[in-house]
mmCIF file as gemmi writes it, N, C-alpha and C atoms, coordinates in Angstrom:
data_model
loop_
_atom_site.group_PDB
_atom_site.id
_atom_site.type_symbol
_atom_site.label_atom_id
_atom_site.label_alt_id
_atom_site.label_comp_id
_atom_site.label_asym_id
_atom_site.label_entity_id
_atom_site.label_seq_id
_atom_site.pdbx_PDB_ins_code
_atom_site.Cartn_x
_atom_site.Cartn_y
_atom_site.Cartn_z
_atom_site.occupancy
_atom_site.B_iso_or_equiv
_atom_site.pdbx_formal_charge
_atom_site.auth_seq_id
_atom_site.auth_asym_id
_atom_site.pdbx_PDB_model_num
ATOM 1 N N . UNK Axp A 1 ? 122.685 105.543 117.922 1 0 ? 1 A 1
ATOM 2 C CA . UNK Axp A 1 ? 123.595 104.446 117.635 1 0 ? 1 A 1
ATOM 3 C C . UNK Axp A 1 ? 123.198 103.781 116.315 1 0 ? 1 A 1
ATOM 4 N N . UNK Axp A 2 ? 124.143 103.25 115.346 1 0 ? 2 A 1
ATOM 5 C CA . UNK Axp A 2 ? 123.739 102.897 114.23 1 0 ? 2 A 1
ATOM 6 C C . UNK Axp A 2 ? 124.593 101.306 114.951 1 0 ? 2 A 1
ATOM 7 N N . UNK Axp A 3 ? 123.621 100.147 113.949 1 0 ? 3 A 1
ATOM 8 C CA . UNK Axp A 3 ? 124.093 99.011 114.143 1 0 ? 3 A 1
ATOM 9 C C . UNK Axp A 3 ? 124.878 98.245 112.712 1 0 ? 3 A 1
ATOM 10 N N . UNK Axp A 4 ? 125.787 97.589 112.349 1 0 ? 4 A 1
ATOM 11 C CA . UNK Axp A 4 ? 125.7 97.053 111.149 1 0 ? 4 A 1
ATOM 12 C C . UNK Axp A 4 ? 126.495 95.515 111.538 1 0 ? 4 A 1
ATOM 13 N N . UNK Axp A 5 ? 126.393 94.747 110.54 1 0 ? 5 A 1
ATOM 14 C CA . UNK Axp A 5 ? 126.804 93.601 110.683 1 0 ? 5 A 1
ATOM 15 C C . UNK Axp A 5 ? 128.027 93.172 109.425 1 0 ? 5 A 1
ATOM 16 N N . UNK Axp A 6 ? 128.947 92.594 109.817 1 0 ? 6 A 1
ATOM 17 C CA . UNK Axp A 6 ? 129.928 92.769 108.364 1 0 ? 6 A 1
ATOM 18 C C . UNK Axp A 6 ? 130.51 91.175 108.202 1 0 ? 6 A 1
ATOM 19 N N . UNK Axp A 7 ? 130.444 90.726 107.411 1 0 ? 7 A 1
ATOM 20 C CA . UNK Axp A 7 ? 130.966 89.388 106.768 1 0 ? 7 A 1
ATOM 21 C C . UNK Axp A 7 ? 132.726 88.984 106.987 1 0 ? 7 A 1
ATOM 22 N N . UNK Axp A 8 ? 132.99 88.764 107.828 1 0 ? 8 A 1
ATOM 23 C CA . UNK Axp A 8 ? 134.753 88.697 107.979 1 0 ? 8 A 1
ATOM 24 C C . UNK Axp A 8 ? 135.467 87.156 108.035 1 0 ? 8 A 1
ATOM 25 N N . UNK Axp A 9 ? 136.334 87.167 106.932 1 0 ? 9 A 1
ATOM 26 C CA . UNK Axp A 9 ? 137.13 86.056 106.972 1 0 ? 9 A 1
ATOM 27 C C . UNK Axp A 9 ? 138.346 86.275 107.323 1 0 ? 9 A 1
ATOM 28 N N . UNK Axp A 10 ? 138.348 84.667 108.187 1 0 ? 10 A 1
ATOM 29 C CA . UNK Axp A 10 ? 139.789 84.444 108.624 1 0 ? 10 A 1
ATOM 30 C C . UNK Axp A 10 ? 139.388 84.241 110.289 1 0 ? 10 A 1
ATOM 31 N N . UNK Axp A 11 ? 138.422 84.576 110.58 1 0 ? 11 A 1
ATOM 32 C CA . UNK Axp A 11 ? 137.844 84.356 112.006 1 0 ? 11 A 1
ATOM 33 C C . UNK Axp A 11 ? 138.236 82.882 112.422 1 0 ? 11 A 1
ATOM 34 N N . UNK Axp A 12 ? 139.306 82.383 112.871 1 0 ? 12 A 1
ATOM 35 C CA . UNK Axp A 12 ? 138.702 80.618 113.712 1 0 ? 12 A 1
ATOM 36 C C . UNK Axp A 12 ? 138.791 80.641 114.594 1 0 ? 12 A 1
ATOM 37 N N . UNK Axp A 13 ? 138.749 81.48 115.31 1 0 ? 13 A 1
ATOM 38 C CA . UNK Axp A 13 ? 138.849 81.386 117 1 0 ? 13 A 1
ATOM 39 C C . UNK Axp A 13 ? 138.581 82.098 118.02 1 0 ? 13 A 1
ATOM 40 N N . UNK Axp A 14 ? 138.491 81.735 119.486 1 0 ? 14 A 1
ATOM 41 C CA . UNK Axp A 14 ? 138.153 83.002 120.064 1 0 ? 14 A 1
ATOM 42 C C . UNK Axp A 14 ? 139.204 83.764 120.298 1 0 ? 14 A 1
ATOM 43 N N . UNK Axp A 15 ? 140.662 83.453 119.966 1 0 ? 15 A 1
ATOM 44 C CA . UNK Axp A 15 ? 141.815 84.439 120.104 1 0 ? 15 A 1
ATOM 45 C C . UNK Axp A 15 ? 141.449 85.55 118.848 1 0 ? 15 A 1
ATOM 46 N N . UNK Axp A 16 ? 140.656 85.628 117.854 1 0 ? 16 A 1
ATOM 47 C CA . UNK Axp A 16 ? 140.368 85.974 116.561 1 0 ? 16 A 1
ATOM 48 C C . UNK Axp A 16 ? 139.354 86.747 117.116 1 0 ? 16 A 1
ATOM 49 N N . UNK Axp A 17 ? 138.518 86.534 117.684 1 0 ? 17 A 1
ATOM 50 C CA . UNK Axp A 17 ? 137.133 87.448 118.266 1 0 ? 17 A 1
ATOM 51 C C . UNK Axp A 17 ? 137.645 88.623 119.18 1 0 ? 17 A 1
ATOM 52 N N . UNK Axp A 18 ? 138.583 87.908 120.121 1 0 ? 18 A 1
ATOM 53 C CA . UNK Axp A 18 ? 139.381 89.005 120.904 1 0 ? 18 A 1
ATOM 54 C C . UNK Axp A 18 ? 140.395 89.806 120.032 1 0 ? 18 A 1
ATOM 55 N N . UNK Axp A 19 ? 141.018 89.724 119.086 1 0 ? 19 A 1
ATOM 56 C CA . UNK Axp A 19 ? 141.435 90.73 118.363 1 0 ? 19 A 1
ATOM 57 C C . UNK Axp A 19 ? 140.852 91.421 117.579 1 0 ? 19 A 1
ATOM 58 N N . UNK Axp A 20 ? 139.821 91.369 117.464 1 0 ? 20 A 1
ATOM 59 C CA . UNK Axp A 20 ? 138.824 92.086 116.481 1 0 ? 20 A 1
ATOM 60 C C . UNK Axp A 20 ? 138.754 92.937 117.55 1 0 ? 20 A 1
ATOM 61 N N . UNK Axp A 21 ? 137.901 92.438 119.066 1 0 ? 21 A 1
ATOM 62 C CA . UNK Axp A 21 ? 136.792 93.372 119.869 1 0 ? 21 A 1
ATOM 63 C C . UNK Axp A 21 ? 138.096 94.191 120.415 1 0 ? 21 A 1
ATOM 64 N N . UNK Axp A 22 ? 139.323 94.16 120.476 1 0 ? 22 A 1
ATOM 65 C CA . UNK Axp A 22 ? 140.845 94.729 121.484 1 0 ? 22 A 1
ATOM 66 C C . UNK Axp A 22 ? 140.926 95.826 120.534 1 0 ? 22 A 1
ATOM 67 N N . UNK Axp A 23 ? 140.695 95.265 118.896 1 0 ? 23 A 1
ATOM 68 C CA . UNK Axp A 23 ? 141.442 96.852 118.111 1 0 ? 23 A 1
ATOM 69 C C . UNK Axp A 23 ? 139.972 97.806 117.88 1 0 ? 23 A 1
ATOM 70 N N . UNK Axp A 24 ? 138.987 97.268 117.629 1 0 ? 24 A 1
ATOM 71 C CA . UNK Axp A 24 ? 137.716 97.888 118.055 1 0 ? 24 A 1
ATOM 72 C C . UNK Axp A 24 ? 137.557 98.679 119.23 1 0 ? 24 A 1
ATOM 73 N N . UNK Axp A 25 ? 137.73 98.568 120.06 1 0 ? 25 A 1
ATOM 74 C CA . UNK Axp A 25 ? 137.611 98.856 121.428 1 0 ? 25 A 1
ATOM 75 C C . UNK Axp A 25 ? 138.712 100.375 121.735 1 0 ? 25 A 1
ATOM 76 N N . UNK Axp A 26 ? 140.031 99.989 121.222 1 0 ? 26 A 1
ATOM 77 C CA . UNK Axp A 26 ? 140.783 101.444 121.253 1 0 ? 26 A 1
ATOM 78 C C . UNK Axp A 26 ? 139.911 102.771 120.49 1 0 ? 26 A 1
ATOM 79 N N . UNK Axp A 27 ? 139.163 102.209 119.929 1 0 ? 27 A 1
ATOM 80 C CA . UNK Axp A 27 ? 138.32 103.613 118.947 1 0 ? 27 A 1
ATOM 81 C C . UNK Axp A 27 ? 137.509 104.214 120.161 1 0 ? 27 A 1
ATOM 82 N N . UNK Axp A 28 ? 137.15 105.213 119.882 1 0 ? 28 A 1
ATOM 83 C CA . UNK Axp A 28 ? 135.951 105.947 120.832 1 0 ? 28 A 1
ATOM 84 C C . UNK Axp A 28 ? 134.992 106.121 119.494 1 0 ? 28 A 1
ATOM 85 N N . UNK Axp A 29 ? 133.77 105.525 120.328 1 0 ? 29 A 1
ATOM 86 C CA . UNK Axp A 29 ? 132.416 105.69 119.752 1 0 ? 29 A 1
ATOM 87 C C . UNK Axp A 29 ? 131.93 104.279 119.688 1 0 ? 29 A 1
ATOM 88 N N . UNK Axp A 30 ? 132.575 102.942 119.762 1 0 ? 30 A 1
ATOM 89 C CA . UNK Axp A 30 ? 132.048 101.722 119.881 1 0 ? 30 A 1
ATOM 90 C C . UNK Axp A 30 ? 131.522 101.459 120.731 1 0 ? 30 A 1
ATOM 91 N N . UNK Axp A 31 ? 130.195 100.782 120.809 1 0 ? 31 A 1
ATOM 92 C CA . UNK Axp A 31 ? 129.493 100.339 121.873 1 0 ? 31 A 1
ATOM 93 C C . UNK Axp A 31 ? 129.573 99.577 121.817 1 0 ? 31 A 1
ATOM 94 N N . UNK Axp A 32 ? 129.164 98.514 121.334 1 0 ? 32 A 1
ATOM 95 C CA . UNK Axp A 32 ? 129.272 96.953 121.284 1 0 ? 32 A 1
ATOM 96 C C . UNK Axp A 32 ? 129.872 96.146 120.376 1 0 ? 32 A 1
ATOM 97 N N . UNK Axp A 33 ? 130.45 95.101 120.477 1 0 ? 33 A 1
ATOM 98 C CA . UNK Axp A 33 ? 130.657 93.961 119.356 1 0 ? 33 A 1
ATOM 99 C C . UNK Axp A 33 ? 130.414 92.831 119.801 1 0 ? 33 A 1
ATOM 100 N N . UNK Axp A 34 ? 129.738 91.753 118.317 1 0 ? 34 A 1
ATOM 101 C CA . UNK Axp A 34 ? 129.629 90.771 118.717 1 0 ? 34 A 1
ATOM 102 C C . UNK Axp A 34 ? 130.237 89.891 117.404 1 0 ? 34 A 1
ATOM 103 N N . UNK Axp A 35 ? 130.483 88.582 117.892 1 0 ? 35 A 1
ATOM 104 C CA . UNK Axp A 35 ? 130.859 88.011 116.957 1 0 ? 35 A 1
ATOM 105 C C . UNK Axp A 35 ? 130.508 86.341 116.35 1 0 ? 35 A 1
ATOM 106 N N . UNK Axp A 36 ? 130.432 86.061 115.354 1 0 ? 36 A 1
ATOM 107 C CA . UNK Axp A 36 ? 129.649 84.583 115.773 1 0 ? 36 A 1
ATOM 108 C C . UNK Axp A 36 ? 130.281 84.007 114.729 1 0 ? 36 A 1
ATOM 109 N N . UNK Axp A 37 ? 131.735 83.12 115.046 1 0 ? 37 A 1
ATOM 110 C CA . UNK Axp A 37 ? 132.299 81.947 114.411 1 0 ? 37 A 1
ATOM 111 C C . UNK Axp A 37 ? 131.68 81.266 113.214 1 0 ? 37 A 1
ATOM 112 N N . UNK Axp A 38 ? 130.708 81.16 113.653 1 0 ? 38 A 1
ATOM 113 C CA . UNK Axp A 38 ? 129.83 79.8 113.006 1 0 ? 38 A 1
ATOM 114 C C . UNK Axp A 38 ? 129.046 80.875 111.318 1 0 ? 38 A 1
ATOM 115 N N . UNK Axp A 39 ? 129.042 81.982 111.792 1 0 ? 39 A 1
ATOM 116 C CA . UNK Axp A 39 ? 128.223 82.467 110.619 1 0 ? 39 A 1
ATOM 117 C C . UNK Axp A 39 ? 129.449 83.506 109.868 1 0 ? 39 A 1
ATOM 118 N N . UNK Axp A 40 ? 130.55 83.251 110.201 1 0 ? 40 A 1
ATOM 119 C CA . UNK Axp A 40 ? 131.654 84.496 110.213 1 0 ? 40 A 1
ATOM 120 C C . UNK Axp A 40 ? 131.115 85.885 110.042 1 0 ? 40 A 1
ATOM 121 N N . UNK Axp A 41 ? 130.821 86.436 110.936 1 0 ? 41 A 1
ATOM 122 C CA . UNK Axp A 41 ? 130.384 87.959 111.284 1 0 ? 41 A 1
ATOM 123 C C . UNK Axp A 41 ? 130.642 87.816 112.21 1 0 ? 41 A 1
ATOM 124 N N . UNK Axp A 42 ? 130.54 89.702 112.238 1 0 ? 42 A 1
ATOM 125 C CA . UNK Axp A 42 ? 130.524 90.449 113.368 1 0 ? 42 A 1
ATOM 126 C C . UNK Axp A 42 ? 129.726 91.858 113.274 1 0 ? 42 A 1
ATOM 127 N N . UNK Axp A 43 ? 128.842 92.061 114.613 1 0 ? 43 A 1
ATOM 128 C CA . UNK Axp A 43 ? 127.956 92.96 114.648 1 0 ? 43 A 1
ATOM 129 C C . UNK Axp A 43 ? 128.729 94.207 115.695 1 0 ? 43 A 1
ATOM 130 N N . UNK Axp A 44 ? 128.751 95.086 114.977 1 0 ? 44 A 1
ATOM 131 C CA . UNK Axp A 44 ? 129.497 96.122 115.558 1 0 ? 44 A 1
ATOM 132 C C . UNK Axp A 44 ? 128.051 97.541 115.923 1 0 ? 44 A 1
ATOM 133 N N . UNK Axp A 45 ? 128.375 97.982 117.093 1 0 ? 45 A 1
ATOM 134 C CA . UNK Axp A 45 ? 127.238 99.15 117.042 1 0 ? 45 A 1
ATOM 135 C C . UNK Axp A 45 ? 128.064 100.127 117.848 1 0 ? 45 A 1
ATOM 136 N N . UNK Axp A 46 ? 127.915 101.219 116.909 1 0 ? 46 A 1
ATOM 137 C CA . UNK Axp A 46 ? 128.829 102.529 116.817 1 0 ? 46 A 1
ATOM 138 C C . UNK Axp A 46 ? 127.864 103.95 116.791 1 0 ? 46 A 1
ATOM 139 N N . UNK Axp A 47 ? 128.292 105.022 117.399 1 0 ? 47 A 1
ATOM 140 C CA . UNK Axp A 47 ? 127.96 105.996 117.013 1 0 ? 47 A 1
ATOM 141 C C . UNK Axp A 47 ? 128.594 106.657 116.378 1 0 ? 47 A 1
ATOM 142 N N . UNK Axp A 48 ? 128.039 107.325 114.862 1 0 ? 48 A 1
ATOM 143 C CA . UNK Axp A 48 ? 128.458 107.216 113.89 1 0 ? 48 A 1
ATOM 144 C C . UNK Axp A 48 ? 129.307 109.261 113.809 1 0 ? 48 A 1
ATOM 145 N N . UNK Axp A 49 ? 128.737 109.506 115.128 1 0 ? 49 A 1
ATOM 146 C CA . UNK Axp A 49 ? 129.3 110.979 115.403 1 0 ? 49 A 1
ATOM 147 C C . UNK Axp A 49 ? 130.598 111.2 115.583 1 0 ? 49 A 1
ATOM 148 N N . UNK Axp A 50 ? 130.937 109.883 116.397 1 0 ? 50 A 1
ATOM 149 C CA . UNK Axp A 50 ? 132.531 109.442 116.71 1 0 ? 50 A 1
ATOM 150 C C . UNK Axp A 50 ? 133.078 108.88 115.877 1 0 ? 50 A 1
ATOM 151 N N . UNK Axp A 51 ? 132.769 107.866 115.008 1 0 ? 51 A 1
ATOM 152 C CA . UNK Axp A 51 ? 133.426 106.925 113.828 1 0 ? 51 A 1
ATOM 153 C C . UNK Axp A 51 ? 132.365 106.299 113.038 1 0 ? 51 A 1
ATOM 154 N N . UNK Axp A 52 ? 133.612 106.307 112.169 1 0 ? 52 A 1
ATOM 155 C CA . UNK Axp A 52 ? 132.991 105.967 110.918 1 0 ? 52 A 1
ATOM 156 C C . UNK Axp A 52 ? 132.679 104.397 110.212 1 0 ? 52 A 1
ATOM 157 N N . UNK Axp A 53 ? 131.92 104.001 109.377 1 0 ? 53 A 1
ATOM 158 C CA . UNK Axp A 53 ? 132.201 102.543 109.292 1 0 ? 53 A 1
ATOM 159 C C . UNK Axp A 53 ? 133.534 102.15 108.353 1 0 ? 53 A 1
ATOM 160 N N . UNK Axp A 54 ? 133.87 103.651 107.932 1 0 ? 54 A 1
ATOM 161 C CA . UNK Axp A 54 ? 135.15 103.146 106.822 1 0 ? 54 A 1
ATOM 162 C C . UNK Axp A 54 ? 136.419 102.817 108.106 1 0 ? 54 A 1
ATOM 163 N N . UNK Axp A 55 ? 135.89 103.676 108.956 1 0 ? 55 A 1
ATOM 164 C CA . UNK Axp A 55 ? 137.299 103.157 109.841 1 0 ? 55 A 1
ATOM 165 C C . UNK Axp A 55 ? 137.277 102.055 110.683 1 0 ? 55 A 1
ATOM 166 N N . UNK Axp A 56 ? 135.971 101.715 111.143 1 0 ? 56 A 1
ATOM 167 C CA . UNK Axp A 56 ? 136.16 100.237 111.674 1 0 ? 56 A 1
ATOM 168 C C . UNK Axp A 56 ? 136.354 99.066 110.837 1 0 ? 56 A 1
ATOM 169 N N . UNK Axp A 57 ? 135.667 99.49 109.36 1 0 ? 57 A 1
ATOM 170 C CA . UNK Axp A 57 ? 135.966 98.331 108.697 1 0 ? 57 A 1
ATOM 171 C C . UNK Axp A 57 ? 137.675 98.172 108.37 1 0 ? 57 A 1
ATOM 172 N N . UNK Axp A 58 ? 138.644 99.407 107.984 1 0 ? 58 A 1
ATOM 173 C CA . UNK Axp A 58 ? 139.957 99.435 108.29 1 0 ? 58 A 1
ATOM 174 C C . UNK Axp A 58 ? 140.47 98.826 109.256 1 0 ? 58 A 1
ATOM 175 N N . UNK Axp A 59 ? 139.845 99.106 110.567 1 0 ? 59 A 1
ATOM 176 C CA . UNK Axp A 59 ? 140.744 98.598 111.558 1 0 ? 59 A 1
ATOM 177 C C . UNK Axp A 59 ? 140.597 97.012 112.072 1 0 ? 59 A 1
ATOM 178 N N . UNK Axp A 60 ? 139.411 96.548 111.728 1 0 ? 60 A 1
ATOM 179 C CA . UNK Axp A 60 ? 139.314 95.306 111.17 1 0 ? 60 A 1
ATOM 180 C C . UNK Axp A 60 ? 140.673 94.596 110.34 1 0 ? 60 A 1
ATOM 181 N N . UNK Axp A 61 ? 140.487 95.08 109.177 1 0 ? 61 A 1
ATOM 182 C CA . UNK Axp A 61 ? 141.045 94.773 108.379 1 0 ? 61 A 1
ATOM 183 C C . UNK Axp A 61 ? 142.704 94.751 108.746 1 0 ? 61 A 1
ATOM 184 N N . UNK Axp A 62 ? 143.344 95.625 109.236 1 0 ? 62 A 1
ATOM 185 C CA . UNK Axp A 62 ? 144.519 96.108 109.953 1 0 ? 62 A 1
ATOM 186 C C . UNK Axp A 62 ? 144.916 95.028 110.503 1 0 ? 62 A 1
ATOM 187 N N . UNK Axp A 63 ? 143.965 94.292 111.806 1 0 ? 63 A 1
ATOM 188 C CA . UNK Axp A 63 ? 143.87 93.184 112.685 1 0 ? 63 A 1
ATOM 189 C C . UNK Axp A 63 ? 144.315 92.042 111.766 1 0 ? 63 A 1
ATOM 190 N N . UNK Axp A 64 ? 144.093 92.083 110.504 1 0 ? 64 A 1
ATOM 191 C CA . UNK Axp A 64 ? 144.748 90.989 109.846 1 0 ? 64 A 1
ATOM 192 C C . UNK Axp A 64 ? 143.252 89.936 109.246 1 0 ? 64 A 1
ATOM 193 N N . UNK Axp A 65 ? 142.045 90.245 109.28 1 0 ? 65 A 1
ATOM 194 C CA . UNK Axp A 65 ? 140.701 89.997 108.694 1 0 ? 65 A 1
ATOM 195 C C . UNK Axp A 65 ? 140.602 90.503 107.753 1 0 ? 65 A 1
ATOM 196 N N . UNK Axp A 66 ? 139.597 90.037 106.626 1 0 ? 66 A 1
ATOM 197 C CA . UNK Axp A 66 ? 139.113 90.5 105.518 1 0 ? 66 A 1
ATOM 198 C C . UNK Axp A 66 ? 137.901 90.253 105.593 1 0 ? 66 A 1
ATOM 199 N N . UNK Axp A 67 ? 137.122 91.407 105.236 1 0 ? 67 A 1
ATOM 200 C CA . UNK Axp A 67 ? 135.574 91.879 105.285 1 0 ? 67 A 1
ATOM 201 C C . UNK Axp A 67 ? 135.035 91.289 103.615 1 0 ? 67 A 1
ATOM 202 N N . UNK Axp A 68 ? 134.011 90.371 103.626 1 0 ? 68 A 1
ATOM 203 C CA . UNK Axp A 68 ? 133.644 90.17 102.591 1 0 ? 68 A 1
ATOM 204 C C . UNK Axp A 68 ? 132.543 91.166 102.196 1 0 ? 68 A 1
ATOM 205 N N . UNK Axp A 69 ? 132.673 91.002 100.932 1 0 ? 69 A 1
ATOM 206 C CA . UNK Axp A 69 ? 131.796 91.914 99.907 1 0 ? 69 A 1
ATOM 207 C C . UNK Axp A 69 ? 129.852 91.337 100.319 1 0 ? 69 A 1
């Protein structure tokens, strides 16, 4: 399992956490997400056999978030 953590704006809420972890979650290969308002991230841990980080960071992004640099 690889872990990474990604910088995302636009997060204010927990309706915002649940759409992240809902379009995350349709992928196969996600194990976990977490998310923390207060620091805007989210820690995603994936196996990287199943997906990729270009595609979670897409599908992130899709959800209507933007991943900071």
């Amino acid at each position: 399992m690889t872990k990474i953590v990604l910088n995302v704006k636009g997060m204010t809420c927990g309706g915002c956490v649940k759409s992240i972890r809902n379009a995350l979650a349709a992928h196969e290969g996600i194990a976990a997400t977490e998310a923390d308002l207060e620091k805007a991230t989210v820690s995603i841990e994936f196996d990287p056999a199943k997906i990729q980080e270009a595609t979670i960071r897409s599908t992130i992004e899709a959800a209507g978030f933007d991943i900071a640099a």
